[in-house]
C-alpha positions, -999 to +999 in steps of 0.1 A: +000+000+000+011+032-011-003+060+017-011+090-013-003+124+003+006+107+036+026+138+049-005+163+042-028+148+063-005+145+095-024+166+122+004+186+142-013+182+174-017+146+174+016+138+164+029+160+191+006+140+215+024+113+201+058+128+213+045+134+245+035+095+250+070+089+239+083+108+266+108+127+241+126+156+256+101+185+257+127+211+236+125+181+209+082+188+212+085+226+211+111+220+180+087+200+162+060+225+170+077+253+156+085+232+125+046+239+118+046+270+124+048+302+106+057+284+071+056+305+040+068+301+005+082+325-025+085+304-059+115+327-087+111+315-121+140+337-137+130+374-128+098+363-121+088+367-081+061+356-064+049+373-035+054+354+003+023+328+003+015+309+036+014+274+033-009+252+042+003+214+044+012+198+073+046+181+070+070+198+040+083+170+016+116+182+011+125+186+044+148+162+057+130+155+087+100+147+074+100+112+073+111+109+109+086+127+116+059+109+096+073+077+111+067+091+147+034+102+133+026+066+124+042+046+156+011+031+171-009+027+140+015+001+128+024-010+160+028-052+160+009-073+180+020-104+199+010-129+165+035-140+152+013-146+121+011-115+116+040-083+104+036-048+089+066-036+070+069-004+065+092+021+049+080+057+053+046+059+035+044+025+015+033-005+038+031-043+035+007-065+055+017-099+054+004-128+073+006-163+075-019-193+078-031-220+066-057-215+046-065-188+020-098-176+041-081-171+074-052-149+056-083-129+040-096-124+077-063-116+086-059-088+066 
């Protein structure tokens, strides 16, 4: 599974609930809050200037910590359980579900 605009649906306030369950270091939370904050954008195409535009997604693509973030964003939903039949393998936004039985309609309700 491909998660389609996974990083602009990520709800700052949840994920810093998230960091709080953690129990990360509280100037890591008011970092990651003021990585939502206050973002705007000004696109040059040759002399061409736009003027400063907020922006309105969530997590930026480019940046370089957004997929750190996206995977703290995402730590309980693919959390494993104790079946061992069962694994979610995840890199970033694309996710496998695999599990294992012995018959085609248990792995059906499996998934």
């Amino acid at each position: 599974m491909n998660i389609k605009e996974a990083y602009n649906h990520v709800s700052a306030n949840y994920l810093l609930k998230i960091c709080q369950k953690l129990k990360l270091p509280k100037s890591l939370c008011f970092w990651i809050r003021s990585f939502f904050q206050n973002r705007k954008i000004q696109l040059r195409f040759d002399e061409n200037i736009q003027e400063m535009t907020n922006i309105n997604i969530e997590i930026l693509q480019d940046s370089p910590v957004s997929s750190i973030l996206f995977l703290i964003y995402i730590r309980f939903l693919l959390s494993e359980r104790s079946n061992t039949s069962k694994r979610i393998l995840s890199y970033v936004n694309d996710v496998g579900l695999i599990v294992l039985s012995k018959s085609i309609k248990e792995n059906y309700q499996l998934l």
